[in-house]
NUPAGU-117768 format. One line per 2 residues: their letters; for each residue x, y, z of C-alpha. Coordinates in Angstrom, 3 decimals. Example, Ala and Ser with C-alpha at 12.3 -4.5 7.8 and 13.67 -1.06 7.14 Angstrom:
BEGIN
as) 12.300 -4.500 7.800 ~ 13.670 -1.060 7.140
//
This chain:
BEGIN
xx) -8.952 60.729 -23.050 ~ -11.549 60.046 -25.642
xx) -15.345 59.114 -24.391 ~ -18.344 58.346 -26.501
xx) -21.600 58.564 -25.168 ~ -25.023 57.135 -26.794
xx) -28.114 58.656 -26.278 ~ -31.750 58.342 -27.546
xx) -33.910 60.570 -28.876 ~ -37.425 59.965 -27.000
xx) -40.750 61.939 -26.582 ~ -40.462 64.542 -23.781
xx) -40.997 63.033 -20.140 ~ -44.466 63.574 -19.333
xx) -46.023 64.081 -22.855 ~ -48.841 62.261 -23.565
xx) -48.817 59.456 -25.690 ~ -51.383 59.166 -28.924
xx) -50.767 56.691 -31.635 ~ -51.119 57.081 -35.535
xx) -54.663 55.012 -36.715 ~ -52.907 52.267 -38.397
xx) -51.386 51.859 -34.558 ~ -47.579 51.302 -35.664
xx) -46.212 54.717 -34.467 ~ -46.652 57.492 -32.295
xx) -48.411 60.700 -33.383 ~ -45.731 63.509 -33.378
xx) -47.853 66.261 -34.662 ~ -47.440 68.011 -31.316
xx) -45.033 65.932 -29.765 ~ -41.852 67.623 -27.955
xx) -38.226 65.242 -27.853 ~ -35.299 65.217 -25.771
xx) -32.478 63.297 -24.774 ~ -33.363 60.272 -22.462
xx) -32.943 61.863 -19.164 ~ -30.305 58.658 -18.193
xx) -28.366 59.792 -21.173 ~ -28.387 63.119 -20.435
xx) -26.521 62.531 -16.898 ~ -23.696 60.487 -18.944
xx) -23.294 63.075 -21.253 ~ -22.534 65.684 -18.585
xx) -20.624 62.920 -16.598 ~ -18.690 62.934 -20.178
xx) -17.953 66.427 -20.421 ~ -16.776 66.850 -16.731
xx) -14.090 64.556 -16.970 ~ -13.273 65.722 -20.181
xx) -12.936 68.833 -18.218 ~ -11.083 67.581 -15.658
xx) -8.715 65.291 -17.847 ~ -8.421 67.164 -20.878
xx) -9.913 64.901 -24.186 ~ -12.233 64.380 -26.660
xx) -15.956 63.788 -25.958 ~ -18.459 62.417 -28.577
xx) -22.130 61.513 -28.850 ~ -23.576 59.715 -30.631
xx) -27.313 58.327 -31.600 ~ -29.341 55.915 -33.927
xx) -32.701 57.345 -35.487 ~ -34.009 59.809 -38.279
xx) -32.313 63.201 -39.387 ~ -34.651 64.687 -37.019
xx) -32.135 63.293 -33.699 ~ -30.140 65.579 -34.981
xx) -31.400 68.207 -32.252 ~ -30.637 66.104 -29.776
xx) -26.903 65.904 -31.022 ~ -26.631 70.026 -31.044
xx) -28.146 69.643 -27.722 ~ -25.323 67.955 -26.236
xx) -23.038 69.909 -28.010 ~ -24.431 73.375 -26.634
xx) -23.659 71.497 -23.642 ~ -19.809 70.424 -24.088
xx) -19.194 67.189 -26.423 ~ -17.121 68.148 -28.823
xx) -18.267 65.698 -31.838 ~ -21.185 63.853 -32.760
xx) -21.931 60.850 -35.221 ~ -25.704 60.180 -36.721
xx) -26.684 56.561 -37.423 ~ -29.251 57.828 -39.555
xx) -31.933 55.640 -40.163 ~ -35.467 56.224 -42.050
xx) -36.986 56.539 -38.300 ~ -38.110 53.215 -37.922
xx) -38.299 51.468 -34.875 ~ -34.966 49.668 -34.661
xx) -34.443 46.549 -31.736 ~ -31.839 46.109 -29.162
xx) -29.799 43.738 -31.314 ~ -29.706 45.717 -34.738
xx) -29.072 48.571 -32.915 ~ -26.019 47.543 -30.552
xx) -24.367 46.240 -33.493 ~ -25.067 49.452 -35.802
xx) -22.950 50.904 -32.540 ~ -20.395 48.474 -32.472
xx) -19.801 48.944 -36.671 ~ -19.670 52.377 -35.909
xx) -17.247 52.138 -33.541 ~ -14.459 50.326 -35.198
xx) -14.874 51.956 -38.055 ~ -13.928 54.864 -36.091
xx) -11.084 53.068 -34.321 ~ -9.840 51.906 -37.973
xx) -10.039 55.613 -39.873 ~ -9.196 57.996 -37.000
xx) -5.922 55.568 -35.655 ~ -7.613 56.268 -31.958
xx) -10.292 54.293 -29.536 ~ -12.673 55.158 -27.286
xx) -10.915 55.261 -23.109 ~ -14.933 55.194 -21.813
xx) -18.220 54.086 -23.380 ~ -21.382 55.574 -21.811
xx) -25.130 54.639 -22.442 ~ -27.561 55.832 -20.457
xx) -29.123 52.747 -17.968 ~ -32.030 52.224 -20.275
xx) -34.288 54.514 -22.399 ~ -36.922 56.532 -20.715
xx) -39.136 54.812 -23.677 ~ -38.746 51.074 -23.843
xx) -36.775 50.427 -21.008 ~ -34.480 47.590 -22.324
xx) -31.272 48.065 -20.503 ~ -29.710 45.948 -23.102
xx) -27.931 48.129 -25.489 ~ -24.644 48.603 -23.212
xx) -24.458 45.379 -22.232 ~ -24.804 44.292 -25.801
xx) -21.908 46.785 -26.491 ~ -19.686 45.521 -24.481
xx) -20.190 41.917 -24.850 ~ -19.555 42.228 -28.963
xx) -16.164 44.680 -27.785 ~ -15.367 42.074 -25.663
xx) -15.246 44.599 -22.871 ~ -15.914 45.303 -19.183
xx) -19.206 46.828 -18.163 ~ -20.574 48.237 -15.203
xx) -24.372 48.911 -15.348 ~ -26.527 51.081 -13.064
xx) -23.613 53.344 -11.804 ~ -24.098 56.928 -9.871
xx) -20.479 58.095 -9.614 ~ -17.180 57.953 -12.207
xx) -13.439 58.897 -11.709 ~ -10.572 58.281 -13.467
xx) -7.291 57.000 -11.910 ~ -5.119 56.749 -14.409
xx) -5.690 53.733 -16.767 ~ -8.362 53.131 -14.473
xx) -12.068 53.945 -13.927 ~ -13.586 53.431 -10.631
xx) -17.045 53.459 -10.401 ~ -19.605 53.264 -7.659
xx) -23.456 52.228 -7.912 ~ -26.146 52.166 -5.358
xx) -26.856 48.766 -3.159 ~ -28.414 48.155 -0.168
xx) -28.020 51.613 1.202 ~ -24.668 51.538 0.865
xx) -22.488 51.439 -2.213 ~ -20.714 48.813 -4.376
xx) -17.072 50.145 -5.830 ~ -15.671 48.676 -8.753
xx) -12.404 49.194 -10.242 ~ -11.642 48.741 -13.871
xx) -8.930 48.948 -16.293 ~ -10.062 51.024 -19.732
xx) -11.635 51.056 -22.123 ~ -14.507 49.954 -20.797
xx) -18.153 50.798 -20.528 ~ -20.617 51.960 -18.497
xx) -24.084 52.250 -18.361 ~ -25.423 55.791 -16.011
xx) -28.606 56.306 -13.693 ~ -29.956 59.442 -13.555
xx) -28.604 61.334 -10.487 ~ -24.439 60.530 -11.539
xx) -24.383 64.428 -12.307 ~ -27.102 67.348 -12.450
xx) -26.665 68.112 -16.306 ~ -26.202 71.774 -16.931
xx) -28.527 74.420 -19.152 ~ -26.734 74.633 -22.466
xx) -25.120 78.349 -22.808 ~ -25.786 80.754 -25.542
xx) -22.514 80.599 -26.473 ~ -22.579 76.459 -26.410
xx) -26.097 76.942 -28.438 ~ -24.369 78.806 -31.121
xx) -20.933 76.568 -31.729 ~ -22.918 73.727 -31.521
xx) -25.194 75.177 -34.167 ~ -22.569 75.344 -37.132
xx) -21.046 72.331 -35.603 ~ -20.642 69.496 -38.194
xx) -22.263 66.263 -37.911 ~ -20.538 62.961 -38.923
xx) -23.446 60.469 -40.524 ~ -22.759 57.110 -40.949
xx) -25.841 55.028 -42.810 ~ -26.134 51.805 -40.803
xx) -27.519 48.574 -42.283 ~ -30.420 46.713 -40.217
xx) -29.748 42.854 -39.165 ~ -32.367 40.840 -38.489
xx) -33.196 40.306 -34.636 ~ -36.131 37.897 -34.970
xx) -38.480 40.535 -33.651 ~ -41.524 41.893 -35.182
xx) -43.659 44.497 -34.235 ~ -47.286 43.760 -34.232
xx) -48.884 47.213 -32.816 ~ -48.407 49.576 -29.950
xx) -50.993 49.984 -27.279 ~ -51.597 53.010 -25.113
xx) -51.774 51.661 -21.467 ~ -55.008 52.390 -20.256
xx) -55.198 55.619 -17.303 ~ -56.201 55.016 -14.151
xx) -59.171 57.180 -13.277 ~ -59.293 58.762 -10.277
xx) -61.925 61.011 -8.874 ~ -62.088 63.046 -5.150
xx) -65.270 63.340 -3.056 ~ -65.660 66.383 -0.505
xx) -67.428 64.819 2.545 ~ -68.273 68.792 3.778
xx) -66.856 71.780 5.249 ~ -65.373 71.826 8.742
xx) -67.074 69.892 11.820 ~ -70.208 68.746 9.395
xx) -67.570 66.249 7.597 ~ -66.448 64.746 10.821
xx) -69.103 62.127 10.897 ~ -68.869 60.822 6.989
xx) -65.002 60.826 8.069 ~ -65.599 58.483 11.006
xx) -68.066 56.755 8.506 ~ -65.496 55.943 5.729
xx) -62.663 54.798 8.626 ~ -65.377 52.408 10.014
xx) -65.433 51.549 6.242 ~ -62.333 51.080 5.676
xx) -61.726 49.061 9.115 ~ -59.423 51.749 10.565
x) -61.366 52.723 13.549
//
């Protein structure tokens, strides 16, 4: 079996956000990255069925020599390749970047003599939020996808995968290759080992230089959302708050 999985390198969940003056990119200076946390699911999802099935698994990403940690990082986890679409580290959209993917792909297909069984992409980046790169994927492959799923097994020349609906689940059986876009939650990734830390660290990286298309999008600036601010009153200690209590229900018209 032989599974590629794509994955983003995006500022650490939780960091806060401050932009460069000029307003066109974030400040990094004390910035921490990781791997989208989506991803991150599909790439242990990868690496257990590689487990179980015996196979190649590769990941793969689009971005500056610097997502080359979060490469290692998968690798210290179990993938046992990785490709760099390395770029100067500017912001790339959904459409120049599914078909850098897609280019990459075949050309693998074409020099290696072998294809990829699975496709995985995380549901969307814990940045933008787009949810379009695996669909794009598949659609220029011209193959299956099944977005938004929470469980994967193999069956053969078959992949059947489940995702979340209604409080129940929807099941969908597909013949590979095919793709699939993860939710955080399909698998609780493991802690890279030391020994996974090491191999991974003299591990070679495959780069591939990608040329941008035009997608008819244009960044203008990007804006900091604006925090809500939220303060907290004490009203008193023990019985002597009871009556600004009562006050604020009557307030509030719950009493």
């Amino acid at each position: 079996m032989n599974i590629l999985v794509c994955v983003k390198r995006v500022p650490a969940p939780g960091a806060r956000m401050t932009l460069t003056d000029d307003e066109q990119d974030l400040n990094t200076r004390h910035l921490g990255f990781a791997v989208s946390p989506h991803e991150e699911c599909a790439v242990e999802a990868a690496i257990q069925l590689i487990e179980e099935h015996g196979g190649n698994a590769t990941v793969l990403t689009l971005g500056s020599e610097e997502a080359e940690e979060q490469l290692r990082y998968a690798m210290a986890m179990g993938m046992t390749d990785a490709i760099l679409l390395e770029t100067d580290g500017s912001d790339w959209g959904p459409m120049a970047t599914a078909n850098a993917i897609v280019e990459a792909i075949q050309a693998q297909g074409n020099s290696e003599g072998n294809r990829f069984d699975i496709l995985l992409f995380g549901n969307e980046s814990a940045d933008s939020g787009g949810y379009q790169i695996g669909v794009r994927v598949a659609e220029s492959l011209d193959l299956p996808c099944v977005s938004g799923i929470k469980d994967l097994a193999i069956d053969g020349n078959k992949a059947i995968a489940k995702r979340e609906a209604g409080g129940g689940w929807e099941v969908f059986e597909v013949e590979l290759p095919a793709v699939f876009t993860a939710k955080e939650g399909i698998t609780l990734p493991r802690y890279p080992p030391m020994r996974g830390r090491l191999r991974a660290k003299k591990a070679e990286i495959k780069r591939i230089t990608p040329q941008p298309i035009e997608d008819g999008l244009a960044k203008v600036r990007l804006r900091v959302p604006v925090e809500e601010a939220n303060e907290a009153v004490i009203l008193g200690k023990g019985t002597e708050a009871a009556p600004k209590v009562v006050e604020i229900l009557k307030e509030l018209g719950l009493v």
